[in-house]
KEMARVO-243499 format. One line per 8 residues: their letters; for each residue x, y, z of C-alpha. Coordinates in Angstrom, 3 decimals. Each point is the difference from the previous one (the first is absolute). Example, Ala and Ser with C-alpha at 12.3 -4.5 7.8 and 13.67 -1.06 7.14 Angstrom:
AS = 12.300:-4.500:7.800  1.370:3.440:-0.660
//
This chain:
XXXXXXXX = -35.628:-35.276:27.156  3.639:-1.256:0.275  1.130:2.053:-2.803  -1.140:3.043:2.156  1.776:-0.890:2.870  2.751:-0.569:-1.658  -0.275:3.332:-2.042  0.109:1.836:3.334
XXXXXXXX = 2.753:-1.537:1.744  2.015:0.552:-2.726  -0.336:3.706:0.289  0.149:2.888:-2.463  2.273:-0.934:-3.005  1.971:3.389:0.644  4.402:0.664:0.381  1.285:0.201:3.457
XXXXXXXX = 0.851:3.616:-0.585  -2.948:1.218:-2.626  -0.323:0.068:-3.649  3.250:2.521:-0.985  -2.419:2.287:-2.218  -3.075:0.479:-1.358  -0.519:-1.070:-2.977  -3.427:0.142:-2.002
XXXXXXXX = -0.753:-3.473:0.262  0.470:-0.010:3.875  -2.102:3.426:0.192  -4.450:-0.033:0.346  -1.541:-0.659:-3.033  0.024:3.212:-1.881  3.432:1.337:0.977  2.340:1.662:-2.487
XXXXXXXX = 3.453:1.039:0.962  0.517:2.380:-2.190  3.809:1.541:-0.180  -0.312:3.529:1.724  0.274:1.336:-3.221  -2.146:2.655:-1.792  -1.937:-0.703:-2.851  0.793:1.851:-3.755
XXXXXXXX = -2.615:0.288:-1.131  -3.865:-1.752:-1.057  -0.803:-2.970:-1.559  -2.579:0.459:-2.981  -3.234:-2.194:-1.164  1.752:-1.704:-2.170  2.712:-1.090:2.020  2.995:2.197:-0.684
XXXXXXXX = 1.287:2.465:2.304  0.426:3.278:-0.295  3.775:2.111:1.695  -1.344:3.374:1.410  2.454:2.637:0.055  -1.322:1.528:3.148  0.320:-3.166:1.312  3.555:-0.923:-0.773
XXXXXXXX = 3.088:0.496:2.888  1.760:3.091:-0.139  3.208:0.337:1.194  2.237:3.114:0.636  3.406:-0.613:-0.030  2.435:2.923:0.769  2.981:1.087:-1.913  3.198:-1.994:0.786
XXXXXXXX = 2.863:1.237:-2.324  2.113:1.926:2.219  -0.869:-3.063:2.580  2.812:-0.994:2.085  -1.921:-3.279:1.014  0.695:-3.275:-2.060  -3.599:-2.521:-0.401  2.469:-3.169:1.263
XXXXXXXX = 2.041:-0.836:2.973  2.874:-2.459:-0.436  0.065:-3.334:1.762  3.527:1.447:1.130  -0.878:3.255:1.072  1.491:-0.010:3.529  -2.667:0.057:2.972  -0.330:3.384:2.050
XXXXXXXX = -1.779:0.089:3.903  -2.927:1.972:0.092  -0.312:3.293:0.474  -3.088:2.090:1.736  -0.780:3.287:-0.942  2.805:1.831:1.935  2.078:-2.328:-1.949  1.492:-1.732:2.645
XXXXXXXX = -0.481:-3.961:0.254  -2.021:-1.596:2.804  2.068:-1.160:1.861  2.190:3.295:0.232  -3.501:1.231:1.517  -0.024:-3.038:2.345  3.312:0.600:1.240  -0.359:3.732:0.656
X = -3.236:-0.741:2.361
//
C-alpha cells in the first residue's frame, strides 16, 4: 500500500516541457513511423523485393544550357533588401504611405 502512495505522489515520470518527438518506442503499441516516403515496389514470398518501374519517381527537369542562373551562392555574395513585385523594397512602400 505504501508503494502506491508513493507511486502517486511522485507523479507521471514525464519532461517539464514533453517528450521532443515521437519516437516508436514512445508511440501505442503497434505504431510505425514510417518516413513519408513512397514505397518501390513489392516484397515477394520468398523475401526479396521486387523495383516496379511504374512505381519509381520521375522527375522532369528542364533544359538549363543557355541558363543565366548559377546552382551556388557564395558566402560573399553581398546582401540585397527585398524587393516586392513592383520591385521596390518595403520600406520604400512604407515611406510613401
Amino acid at each position: 500500500m505504501l508503494g502506491v502512495l508513493t507511486g502517486l505522489l511522485r507523479g507521471r515520470a514525464v519532461p517539464a516541457k514533453g517528450f521532443k518527438y515521437l519516437t516508436a518506442k514512445r508511440g501505442p503499441k503497434n505504431y510505425y513511423k514510417g518516413t513519408g516516403s513512397r514505397t518501390m515496389g513489392r516484397h515477394t514470398k520468398k523475401g526479396g523485393y521486387i523495383l516496379m518501374e511504374e512505381k519509381m519517381p520521375t522527375y522532369l527537369v528542364p533544359d538549363l544550357t543557355n541558363c543565366q542562373l548559377k546552382p551556388y551562392v557564395s558566402h560573399t555574395a553581398p546582401k540585397k533588401p527585398p524587393t516586392t513585385a513592383t520591385g521596390a523594397t518595403p520600406a520604400a512602400n512604407a515611406a510613401s504611405r
